[in-house]
C-alpha positions as a Markdown table, in Angstrom:
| # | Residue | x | y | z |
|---|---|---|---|---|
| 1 | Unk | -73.5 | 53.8 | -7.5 |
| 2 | Unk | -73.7 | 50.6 | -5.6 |
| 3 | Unk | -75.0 | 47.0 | -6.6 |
| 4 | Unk | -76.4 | 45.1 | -4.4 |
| 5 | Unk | -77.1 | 41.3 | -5.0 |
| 6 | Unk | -80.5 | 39.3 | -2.7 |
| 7 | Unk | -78.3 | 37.1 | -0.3 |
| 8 | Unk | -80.2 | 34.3 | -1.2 |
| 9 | Unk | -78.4 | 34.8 | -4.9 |
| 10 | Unk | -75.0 | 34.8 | -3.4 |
| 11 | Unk | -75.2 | 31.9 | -1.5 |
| 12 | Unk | -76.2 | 29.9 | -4.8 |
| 13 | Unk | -73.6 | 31.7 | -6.7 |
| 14 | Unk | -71.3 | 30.5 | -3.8 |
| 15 | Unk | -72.7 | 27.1 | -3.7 |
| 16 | Unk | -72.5 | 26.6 | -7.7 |
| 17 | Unk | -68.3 | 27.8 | -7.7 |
| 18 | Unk | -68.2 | 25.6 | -5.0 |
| 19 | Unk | -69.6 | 22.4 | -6.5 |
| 20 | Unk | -68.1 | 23.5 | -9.9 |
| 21 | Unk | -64.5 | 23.4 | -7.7 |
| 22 | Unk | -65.4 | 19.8 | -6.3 |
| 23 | Unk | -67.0 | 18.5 | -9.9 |
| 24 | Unk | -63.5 | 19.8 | -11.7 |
| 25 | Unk | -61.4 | 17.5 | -8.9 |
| 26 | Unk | -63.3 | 14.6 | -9.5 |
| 27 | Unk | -62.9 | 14.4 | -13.2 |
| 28 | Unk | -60.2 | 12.6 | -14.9 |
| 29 | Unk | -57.3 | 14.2 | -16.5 |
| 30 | Unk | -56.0 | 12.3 | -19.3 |
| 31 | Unk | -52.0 | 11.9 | -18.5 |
| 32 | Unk | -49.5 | 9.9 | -21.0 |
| 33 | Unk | -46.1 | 8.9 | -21.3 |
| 34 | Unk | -43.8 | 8.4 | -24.2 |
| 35 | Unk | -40.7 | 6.6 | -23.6 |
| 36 | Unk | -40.0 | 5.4 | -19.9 |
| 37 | Unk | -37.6 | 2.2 | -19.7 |
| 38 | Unk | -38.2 | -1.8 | -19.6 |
| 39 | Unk | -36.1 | -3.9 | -18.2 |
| 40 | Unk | -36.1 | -7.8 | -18.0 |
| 41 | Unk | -34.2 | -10.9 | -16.2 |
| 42 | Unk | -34.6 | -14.4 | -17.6 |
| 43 | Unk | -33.1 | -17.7 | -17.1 |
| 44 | Unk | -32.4 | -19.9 | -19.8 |
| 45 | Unk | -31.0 | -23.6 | -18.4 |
| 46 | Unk | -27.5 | -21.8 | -17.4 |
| 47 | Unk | -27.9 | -18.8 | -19.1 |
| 48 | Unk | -28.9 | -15.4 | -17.4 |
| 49 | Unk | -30.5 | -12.8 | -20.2 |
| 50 | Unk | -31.0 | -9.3 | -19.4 |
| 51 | Unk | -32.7 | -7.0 | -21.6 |
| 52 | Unk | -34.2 | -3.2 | -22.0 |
| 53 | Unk | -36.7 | -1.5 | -24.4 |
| 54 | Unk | -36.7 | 2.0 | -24.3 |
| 55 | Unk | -40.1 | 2.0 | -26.4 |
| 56 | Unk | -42.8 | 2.5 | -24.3 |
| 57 | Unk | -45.8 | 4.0 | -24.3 |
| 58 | Unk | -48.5 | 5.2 | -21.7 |
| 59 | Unk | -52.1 | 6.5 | -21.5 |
| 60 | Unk | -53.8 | 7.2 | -18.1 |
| 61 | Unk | -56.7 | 8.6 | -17.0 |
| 62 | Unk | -56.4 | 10.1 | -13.1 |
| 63 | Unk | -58.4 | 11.8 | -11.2 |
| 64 | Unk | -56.6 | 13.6 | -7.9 |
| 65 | Unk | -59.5 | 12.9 | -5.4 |
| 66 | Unk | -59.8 | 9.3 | -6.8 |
| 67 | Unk | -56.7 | 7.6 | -7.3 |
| 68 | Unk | -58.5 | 4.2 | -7.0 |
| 69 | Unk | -60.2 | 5.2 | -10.4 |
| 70 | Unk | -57.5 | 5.6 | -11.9 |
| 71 | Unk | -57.2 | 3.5 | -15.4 |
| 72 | Unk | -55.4 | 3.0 | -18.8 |
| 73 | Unk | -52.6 | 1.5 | -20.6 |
| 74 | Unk | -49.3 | 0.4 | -21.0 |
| 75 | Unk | -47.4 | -0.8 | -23.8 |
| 76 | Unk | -44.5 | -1.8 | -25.0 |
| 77 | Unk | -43.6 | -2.7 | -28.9 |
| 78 | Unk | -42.5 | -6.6 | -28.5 |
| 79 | Unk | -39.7 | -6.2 | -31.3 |
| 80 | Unk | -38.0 | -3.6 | -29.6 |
| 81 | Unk | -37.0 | -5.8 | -26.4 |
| 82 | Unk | -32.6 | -5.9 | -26.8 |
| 83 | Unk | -30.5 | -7.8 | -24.9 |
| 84 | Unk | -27.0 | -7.3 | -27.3 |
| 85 | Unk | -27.3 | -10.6 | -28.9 |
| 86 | Unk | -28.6 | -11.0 | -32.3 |
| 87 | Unk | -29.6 | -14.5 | -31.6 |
| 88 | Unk | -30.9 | -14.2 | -28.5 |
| 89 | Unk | -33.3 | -11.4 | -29.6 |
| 90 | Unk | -34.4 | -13.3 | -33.0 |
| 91 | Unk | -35.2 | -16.6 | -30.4 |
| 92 | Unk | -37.3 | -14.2 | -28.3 |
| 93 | Unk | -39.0 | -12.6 | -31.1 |
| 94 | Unk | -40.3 | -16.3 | -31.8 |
| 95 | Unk | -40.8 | -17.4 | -28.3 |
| 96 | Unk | -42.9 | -13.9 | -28.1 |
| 97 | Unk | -44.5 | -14.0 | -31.1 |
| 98 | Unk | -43.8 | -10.5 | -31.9 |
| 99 | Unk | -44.6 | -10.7 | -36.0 |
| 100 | Unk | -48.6 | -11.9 | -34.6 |
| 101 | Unk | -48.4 | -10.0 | -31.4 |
| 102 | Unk | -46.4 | -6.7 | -31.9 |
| 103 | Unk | -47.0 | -5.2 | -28.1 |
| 104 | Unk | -47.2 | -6.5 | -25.1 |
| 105 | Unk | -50.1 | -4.4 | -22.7 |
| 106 | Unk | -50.4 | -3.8 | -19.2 |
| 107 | Unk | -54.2 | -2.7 | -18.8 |
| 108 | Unk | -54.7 | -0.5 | -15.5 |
| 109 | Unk | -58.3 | -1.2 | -13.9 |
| 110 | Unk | -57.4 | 0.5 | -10.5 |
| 111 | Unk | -55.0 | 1.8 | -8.1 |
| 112 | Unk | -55.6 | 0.5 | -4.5 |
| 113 | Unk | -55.1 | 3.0 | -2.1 |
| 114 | Unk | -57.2 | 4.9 | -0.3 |
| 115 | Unk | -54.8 | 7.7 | -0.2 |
| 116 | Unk | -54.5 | 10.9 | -2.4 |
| 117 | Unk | -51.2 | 11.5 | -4.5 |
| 118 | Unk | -50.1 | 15.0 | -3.7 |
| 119 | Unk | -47.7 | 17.4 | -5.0 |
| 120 | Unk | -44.2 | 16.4 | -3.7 |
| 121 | Unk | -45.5 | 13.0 | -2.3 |
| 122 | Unk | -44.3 | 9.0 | -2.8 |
| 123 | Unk | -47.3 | 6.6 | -2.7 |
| 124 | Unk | -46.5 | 3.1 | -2.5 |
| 125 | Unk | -49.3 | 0.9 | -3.5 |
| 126 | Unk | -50.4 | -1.4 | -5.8 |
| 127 | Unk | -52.5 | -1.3 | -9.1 |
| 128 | Unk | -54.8 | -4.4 | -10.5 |
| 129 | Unk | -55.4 | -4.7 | -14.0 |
| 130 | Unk | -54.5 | -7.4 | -16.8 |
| 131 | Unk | -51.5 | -8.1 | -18.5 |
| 132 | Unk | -52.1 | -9.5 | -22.7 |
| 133 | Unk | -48.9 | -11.0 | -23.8 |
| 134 | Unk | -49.1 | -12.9 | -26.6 |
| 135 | Unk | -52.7 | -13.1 | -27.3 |
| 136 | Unk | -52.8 | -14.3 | -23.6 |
| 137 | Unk | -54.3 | -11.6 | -20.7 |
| 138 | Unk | -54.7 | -12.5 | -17.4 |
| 139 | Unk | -55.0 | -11.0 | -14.3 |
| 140 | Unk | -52.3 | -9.4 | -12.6 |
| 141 | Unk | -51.1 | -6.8 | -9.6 |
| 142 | Unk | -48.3 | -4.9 | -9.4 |
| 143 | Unk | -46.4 | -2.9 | -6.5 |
| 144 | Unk | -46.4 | 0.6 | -7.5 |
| 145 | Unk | -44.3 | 3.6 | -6.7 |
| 146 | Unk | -46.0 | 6.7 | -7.6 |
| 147 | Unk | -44.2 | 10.2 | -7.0 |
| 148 | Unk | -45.8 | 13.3 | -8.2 |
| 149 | Unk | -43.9 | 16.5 | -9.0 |
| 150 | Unk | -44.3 | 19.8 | -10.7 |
| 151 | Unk | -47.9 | 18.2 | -12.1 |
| 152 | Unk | -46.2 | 15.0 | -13.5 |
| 153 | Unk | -46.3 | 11.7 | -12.2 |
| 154 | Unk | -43.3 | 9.5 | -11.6 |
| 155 | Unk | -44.3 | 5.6 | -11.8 |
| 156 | Unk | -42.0 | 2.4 | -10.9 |
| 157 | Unk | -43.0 | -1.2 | -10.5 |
| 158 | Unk | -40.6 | -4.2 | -10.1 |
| 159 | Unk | -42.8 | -7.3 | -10.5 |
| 160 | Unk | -42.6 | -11.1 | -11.6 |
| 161 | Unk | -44.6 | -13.2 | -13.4 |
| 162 | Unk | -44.9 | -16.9 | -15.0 |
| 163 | Unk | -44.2 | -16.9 | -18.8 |
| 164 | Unk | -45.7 | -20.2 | -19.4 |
| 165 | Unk | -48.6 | -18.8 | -17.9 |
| 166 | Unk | -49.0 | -16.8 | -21.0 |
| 167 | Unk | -48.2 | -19.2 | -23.7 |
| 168 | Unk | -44.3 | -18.2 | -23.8 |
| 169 | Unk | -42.2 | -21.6 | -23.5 |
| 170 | Unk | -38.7 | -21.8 | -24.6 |
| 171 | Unk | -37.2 | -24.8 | -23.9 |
| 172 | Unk | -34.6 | -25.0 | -20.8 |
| 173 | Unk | -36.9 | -21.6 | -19.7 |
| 174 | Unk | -37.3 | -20.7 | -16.5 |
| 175 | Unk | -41.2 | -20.2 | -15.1 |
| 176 | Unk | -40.5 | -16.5 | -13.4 |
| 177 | Unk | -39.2 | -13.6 | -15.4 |
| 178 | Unk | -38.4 | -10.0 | -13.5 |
| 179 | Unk | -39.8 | -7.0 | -14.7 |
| 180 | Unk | -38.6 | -3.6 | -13.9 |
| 181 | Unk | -40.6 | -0.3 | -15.3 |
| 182 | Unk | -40.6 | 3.6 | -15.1 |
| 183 | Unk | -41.7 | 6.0 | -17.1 |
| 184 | Unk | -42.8 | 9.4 | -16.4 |
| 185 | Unk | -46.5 | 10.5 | -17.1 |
| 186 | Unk | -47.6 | 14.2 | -17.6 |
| 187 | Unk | -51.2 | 15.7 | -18.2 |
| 188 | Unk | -51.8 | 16.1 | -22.4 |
């Protein structure tokens, strides 16, 4: 017994695998991250502080044919920013306002490359989006290394930006603090 199909069927069978294929590439996969690390450098008159948080928190949506679409969040819990002194961290806590402003969120609005992330591959670029600290948000764009591997995606920024800008003064403060992040998103 044989079947036999009109050719004119397969081709549209063909044709709607095919555009089912391209449709299921273009949509978003939700990705997040749960822990990662922060780290900070900040002058105070002679003082350097260094701190870390190892609470952080990440929700991405990421499409592999459109990286520039890429969006989502990061965040990170403003009391949980330690630099091993007691009085240093209750003095950020009120420079930061952490009791009225418990997190501190990076909002992604795009990746700007042109490029596709693939398996095995390091992407340097940058991604746009707006940084809220303190009830303030403004703009803000930040180099990004982006490595993916076995599905997950590997992401590392080193940035710098202008506390005052965002409300945070502490007197004898310095006007640039340096961020370092990573964290390791994976599809949910």
């Amino acid at each position: 017994m044989s079947v036999c199909f009109p050719v004119h069927s397969l081709s549209r069978r063909a044709a709607l695998l095919a555009l089912s294929g391209l449709l299921g590439s273009a949509w978003a996969t939700p990705y997040s991250a749960a822990g990662g690390t922060v780290s900070f450098d900040y002058r105070v008159t002679f003082i350097g502080v260094h701190g870390t948080s190892g609470d952080l928190s990440a929700e991405v949506d990421y499409a592999p044919s459109d990286l520039p679409g890429a969006s989502g969040t990061v965040s990170i819990r403003t009391a949980s920013l330690k630099t091993g002194n007691g009085l240093q961290e209750d003095h950020m806590r009120g420079a930061l306002g952490a009791d009225k402003f418990p997190n501190i969120v990076f909002a992604l609005t795009g990746v700007n490359s042109d490029t596709m992330l693939a398996e095995g591959q390091t992407l340097a670029t940058t991604g746009s989006g707006k940084l809220t600290l303190k009830g303030v948000s403004r703009s803000l764009n930040v180099p990004l290394k982006l490595t993916m591997n076995a599905g997950k995606i590997t992401v590392a920024t080193q940035f710098k930006f202008n506390p005052y800008d965002y409300g945070v003064s502490y007197f004898g403060g310095a006007d640039s603090i340096a961020i370092n992040v990573g964290f390791v998103l994976a599809p949910r």
